[in-house]
C-alpha positions in Angstrom: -30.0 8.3 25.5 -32.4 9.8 28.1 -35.9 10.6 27.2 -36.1 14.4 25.8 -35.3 17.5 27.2 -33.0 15.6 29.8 -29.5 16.1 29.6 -27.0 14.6 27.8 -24.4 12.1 29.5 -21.0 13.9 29.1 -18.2 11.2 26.9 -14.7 11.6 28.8 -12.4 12.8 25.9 -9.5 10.7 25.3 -5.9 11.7 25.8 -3.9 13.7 23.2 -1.4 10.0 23.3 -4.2 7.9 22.8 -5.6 10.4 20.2 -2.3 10.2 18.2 -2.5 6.5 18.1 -6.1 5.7 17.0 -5.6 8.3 14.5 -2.5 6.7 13.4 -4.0 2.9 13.1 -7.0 4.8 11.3 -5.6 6.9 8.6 -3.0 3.6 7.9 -5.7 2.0 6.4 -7.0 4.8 4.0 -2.8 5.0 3.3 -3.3 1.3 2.4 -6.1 1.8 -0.1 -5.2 4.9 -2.0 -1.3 3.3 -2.1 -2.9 0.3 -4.0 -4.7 3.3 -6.2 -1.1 5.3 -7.1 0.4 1.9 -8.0 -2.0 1.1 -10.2 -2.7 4.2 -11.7 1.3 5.1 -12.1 2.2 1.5 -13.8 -1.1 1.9 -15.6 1.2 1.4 -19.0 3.0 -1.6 -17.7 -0.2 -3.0 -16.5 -1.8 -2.4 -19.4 1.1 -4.7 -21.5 1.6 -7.2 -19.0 -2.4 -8.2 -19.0 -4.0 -6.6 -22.3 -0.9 -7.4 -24.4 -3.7 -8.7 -27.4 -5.7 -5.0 -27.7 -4.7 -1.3 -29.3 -3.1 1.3 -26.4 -6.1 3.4 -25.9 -8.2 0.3 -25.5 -5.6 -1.7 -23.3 -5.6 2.1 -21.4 -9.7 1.9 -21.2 -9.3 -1.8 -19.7 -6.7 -0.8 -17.1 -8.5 2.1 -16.1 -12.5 -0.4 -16.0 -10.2 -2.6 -13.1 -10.1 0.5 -11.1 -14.1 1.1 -11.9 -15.3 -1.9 -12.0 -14.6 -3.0 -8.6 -16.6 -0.1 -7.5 -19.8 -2.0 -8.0 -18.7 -3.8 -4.8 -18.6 -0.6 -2.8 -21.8 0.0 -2.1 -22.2 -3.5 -1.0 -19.3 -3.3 1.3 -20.7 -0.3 2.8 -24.2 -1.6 3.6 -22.3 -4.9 4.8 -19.5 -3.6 6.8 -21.3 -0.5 7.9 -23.8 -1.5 10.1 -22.2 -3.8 11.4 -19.3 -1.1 12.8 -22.5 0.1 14.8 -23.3 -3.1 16.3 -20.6 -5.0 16.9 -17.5 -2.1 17.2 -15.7 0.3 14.9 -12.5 -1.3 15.6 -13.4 -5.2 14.9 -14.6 -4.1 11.8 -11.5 -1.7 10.6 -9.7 -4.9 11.5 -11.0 -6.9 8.6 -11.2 -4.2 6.4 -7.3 -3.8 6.8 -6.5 -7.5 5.9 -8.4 -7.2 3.1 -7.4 -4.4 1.2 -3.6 -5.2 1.8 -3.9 -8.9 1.1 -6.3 -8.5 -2.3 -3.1 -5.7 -3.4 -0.4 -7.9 -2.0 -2.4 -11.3 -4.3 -2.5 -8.7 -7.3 1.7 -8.8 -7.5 1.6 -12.4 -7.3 -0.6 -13.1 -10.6 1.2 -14.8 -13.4 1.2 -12.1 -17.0 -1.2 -12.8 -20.2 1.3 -14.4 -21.6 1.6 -17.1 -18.8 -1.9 -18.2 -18.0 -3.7 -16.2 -20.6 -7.2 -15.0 -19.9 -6.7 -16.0 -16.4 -4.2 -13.5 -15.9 -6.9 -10.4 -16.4 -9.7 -12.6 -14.6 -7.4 -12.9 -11.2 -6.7 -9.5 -11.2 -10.5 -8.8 -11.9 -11.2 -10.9 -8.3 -8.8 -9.5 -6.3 -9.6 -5.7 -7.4 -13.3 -6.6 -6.8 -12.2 -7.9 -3.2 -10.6 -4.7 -2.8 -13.2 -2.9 -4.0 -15.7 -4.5 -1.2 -12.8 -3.8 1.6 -12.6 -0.6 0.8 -16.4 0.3 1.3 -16.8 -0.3 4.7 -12.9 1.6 5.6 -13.1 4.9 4.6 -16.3 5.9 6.9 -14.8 3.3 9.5 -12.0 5.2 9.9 -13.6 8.9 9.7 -15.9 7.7 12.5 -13.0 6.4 13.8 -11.2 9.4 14.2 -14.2 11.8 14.7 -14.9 10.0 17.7 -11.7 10.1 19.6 -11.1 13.8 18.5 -11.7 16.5 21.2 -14.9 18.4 19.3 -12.7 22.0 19.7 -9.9 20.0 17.2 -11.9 17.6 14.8 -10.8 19.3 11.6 -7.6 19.0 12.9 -7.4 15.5 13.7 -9.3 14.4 11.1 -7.4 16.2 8.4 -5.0 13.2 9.1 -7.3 10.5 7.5 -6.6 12.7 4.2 -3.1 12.7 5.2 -3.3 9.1 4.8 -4.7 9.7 1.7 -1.7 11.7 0.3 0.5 9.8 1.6 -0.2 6.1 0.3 -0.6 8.1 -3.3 3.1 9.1 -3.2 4.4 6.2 -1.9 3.2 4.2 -4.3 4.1 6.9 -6.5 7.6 7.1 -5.5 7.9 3.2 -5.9 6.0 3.0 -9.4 8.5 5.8 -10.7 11.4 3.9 -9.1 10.7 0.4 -10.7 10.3 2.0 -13.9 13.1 4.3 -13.9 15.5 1.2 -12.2 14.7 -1.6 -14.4 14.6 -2.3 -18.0 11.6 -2.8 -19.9 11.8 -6.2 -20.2 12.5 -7.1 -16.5 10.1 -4.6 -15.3 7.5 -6.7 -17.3 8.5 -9.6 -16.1 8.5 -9.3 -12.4 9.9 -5.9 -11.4 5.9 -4.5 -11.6 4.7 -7.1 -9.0 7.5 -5.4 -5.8 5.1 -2.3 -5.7 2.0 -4.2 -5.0 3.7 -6.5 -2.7 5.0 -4.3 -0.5 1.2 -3.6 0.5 1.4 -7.0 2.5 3.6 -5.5 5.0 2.0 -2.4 5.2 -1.1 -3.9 6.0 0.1 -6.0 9.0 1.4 -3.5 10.4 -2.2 -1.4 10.3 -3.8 -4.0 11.5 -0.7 -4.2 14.5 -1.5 -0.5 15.2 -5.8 -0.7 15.0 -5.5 -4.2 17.2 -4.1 -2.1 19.9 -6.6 0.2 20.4 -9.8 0.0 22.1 -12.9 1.1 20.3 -13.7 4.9 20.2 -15.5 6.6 23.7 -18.6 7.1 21.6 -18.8 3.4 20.9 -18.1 2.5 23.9 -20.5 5.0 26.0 -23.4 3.8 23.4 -23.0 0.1 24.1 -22.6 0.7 28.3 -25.8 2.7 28.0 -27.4 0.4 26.1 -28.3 3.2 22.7 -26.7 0.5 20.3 -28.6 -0.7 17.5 -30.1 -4.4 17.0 -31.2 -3.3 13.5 -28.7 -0.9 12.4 -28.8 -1.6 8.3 -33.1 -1.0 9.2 -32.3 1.9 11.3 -29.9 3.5 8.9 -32.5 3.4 6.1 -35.6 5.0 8.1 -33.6 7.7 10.5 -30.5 9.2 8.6 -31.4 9.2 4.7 -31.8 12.9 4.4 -28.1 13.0 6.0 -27.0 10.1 3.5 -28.4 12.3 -0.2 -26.8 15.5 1.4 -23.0 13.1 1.9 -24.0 11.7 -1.9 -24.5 15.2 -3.5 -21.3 16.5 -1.9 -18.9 13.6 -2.6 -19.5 13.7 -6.3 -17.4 16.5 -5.9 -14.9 15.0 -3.9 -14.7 11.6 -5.7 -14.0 13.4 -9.1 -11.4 15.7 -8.1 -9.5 13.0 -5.9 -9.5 10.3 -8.8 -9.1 12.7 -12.1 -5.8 14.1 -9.7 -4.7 11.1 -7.7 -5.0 8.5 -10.4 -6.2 9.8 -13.8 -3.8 12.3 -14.1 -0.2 10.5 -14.4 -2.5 9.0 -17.1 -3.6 12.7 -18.7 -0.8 14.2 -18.9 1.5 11.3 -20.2 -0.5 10.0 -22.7 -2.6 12.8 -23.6 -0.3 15.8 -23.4 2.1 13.8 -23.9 4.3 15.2 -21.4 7.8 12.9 -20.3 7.1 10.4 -18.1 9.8 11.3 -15.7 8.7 15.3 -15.6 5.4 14.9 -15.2 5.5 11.9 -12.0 8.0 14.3 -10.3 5.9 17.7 -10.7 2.8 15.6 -9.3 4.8 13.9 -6.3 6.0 17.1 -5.9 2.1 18.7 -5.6 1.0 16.4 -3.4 3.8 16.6 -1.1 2.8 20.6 -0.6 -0.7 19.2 -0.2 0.4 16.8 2.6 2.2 19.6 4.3 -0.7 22.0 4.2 -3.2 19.6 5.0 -3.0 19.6 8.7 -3.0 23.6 8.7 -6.4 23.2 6.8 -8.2 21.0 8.9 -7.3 23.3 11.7 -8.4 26.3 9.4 -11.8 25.0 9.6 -12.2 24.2 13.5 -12.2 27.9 13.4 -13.9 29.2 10.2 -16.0 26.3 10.4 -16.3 23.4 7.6 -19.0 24.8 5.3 -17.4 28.4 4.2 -14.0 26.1 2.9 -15.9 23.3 1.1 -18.1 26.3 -0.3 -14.9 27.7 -1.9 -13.5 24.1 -3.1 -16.8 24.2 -4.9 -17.1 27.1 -6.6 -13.1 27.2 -7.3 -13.8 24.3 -9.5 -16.3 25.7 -11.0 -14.5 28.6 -12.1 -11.2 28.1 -12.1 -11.5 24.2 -13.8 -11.4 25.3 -17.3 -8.3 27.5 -16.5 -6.3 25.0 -14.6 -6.8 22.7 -17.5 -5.7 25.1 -20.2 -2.4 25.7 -18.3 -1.8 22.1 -18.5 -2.5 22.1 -22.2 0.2 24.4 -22.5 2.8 21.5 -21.6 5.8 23.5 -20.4 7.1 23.4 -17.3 5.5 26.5 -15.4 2.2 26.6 -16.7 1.4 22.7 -16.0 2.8 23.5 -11.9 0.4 26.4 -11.6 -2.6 24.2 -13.5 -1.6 21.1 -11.2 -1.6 23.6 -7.5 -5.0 25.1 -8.5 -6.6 21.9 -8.7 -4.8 20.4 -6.0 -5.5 23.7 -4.1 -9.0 23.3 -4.3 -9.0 19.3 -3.6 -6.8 20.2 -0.5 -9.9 22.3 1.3 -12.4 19.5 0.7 -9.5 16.6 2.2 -8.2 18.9 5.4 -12.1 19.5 5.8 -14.3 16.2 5.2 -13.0 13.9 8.0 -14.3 16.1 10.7 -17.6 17.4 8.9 -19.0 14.3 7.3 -19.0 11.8 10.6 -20.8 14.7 12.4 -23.5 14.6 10.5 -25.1 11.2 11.9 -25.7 10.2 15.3 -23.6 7.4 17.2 -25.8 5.0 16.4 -25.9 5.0 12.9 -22.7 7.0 12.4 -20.8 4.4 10.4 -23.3 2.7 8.8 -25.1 6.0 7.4 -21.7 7.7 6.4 -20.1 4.1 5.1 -23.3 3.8 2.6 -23.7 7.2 1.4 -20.0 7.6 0.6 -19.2 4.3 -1.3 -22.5 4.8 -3.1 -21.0 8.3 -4.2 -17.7 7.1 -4.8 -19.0 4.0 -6.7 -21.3 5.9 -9.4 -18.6 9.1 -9.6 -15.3 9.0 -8.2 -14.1 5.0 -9.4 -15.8 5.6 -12.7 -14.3 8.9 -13.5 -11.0 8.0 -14.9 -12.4 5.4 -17.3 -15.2 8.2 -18.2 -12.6 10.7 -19.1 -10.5 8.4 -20.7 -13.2 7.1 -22.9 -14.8 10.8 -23.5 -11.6 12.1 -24.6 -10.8 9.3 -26.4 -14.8 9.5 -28.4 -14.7 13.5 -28.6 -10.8 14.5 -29.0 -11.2 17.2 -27.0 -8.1 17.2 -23.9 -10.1 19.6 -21.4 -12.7 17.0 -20.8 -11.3 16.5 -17.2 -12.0 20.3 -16.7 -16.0 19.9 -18.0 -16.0 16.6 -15.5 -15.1 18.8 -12.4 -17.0 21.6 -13.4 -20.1 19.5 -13.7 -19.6 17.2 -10.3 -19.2 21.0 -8.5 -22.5 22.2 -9.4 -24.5 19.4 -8.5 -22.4 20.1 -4.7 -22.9 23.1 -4.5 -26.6 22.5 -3.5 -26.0 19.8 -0.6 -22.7 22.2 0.8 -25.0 25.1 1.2 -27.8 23.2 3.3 -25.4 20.4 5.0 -25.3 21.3 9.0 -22.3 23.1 10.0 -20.3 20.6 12.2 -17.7 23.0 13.5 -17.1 22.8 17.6 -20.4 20.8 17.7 -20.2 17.8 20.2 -21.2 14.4 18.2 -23.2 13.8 21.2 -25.4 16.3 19.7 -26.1 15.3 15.8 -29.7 16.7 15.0 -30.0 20.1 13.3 -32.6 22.1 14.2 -34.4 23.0 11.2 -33.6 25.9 8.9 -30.8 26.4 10.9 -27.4 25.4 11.6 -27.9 24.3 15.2 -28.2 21.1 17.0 -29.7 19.5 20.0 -29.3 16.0 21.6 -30.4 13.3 19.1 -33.3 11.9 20.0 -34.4 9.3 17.2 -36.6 6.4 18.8 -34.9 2.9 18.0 -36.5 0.9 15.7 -37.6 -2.8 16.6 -35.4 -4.9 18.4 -33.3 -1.9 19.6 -32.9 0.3 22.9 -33.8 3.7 22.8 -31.0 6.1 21.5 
């Protein structure tokens, strides 16, 4: 960038086509990783007997629930990896690997031989392959938001960036929709045997044909204007640490909330309400397919909601929604019949649907070009590593220790108030160019970054 006060060079906005298709090869891959999460979370029983056999249900149900958590200790460390090196070398090189490896560690997780083939190999494989998911996964998710973000035109980033979510929604319910129909189309003794593994290795497919879509794209206008002008980084992982931390514990504070909600509804809850309400398994898969379908439907609507209301006043309300409607929602569940466990299910899906159409556009904003993915990669997989991958073993195991079913509800509650905080003095991002990422302070305006490169680097 130009010393201060000069102006800032203009980035050509891309085409609505070519908008359509990097947002299509980016939200594919966050498809990819929350499809591997509804397969596991949806055949969390089968999974549980084909690799714990030896242990008690609630304990086999803890252990399925630690391979979804566990891997999480590798997220952070895929994020500082994978992160800085999206803003040195390219956002779409990097989304590239991350692709291959999230579908190939699912895709290897169908192959492995049952407990009662290989026996405590069996549990140690799937360990490895989760964990190499779990190190994918944290350099994708703030790939692909910067991804998006920067081909969006700034007038319609909660639009197009409502789509990453999308991607979200939909990977759930199609592995969902292909969980439910293995178990509902074979017998319990084939499905054991092998008809568990054609879920998980239909994500080897899927993911050649994201990385087909990503590998023919060019790398976002921001990227590209950045390295022609010389403003990328040489030290990016060095850079990210001394410019952008305050941006980093503001994304940390506010992703508790999002992490909690997403996991508790997108993976705990098949869980919660089949083996702790003990509603049928058939009733309760179809009402949730059937909420996050509305949720996928609305989601676009909501993201465009907030490129004119702006991003801060609907995250606000997701926050304080949960806050006081959690309990609520929760007791309606409790009440098990039909009615009462749809309205429970749309109010917390409600409120998770303003922070998803919202955070793809007002999280990448927050960070300047040059440190963009690394800053929003590290502070998001550190969030979702200590809150969001934990939280359905947490509940599980706090439900399981205190016997008390609206545990979920005290989780959410809890993860809202600590947002609250870093919602209410987070930047507003709406219709501001991310050519222009520093706020002013004690307000919610910006001017033209102008943070001196560290060592080794050009001026950005």
């Amino acid at each position: 960038m130009s010393e201060a006060g000069s102006a800032t060079p203009q980035i050509e906005e891309a085409d609505t086509r070519t908008v359509r298709r990097a947002v299509s090869g980016a939200a594919m891959g966050n498809a990819i990783e929350w499809y591997d999460y509804g397969v596991y979370g949806y055949l969390a029983v089968v999974i549980r007997d084909v690799f714990f056999p030896d242990v008690s249900s609630a304990a086999g149900t803890l252990l399925v629930f630690a391979g979804i958590a566990i891997p999480f200790v590798l997220r952070p460390l895929g994020g500082i990896v994978l992160g800085p090196l999206g803003d040195r070398y390219g956002r779409r090189q990097v989304l590239a690997v991350t692709i291959l490896l999230m579908s190939g560690s699912t895709f290897c997780v169908g192959l492995i031989p049952g407990y009662a083939t290989i026996g405590i190999w069996a549990p140690i494989l799937l360990l490895v392959f989760r964990l190499v998911q779990g190190f994918s996964t944290g350099g994708e998710y703030g790939g692909a938001a910067t991804f998006i973000a920067e081909y969006a035109p700034d007038r319609r980033r909660g639009f197009w960036g409502s789509f990453l979510e999308f991607g979200t929604l939909g990977g759930t319910i199609l592995g969902a929709v292909l969980a439910t129909a293995v178990q509902l189309g074979f017998d319990e003794q084939t499905l054991q045997s092998w008809g568990w593994r054609i879920p998980f290795l239909v994500a080897g497919p899927l993911g050649l044909i994201g990385f087909y879509l990503r590998s023919k794209l060019e790398d976002t206008p921001a990227f590209q204007h950045a390295e022609t002008e010389g403003q990328t980084s040489t030290s990016p992982f060095r850079e990210v640490l001394a410019n952008v931390w305050p941006q980093i514990l503001q994304l940390i504070g506010f992703v508790v909330l999002l992490n909690v909600a997403d996991y508790i509804l997108l993976t705990y809850m098949p869980t919660y309400l089949t083996q702790v309400l003990e509603i049928s398994d058939t009733e309760s898969l179809l009402v949730l397919i059937g909420v996050m379908i509305v949720m996928m439907a609305l989601i676009a609507p909501v993201g465009a909601l907030s490129d004119r209301v702006g991003r801060k006043p609907l995250l606000l309300t997701a926050a304080i929604g949960f806050l006081v409607l959690g309990a609520p929602a929760f007791l309606m569940l409790g009440m098990k019949a039909v009615f009462p466990v749809i309205v429970g299910l749309v109010i917390v899906g409600g409120l998770l649907l303003l922070m998803l159409g919202t955070i793809g556009s007002a999280l990448p904003a927050m960070f300047p070009t040059r440190n963009r993915y690394g800053g929003f990669s590290i502070g998001y997989s550190t969030s979702t590593a200590a809150f969001g991958g934990t939280a359905p073993l947490a509940v599980s195991a706090l439900i399981t220790a205190t016997g008390n079913d609206l545990v979920p509800a005290f989780y959410l509650m809890g993860a809202a108030v600590i947002a609250i905080v870093p919602i209410l003095v987070m930047p507003e991002t709406a219709r501001v160019s991310l050519s222009h990422p520093t706020r002013i302070p004690g307000t919610d305006r910006f001017v033209p970054d102008r943070t001196p490169a560290m060592a080794g680097g050009s001026r950005a």
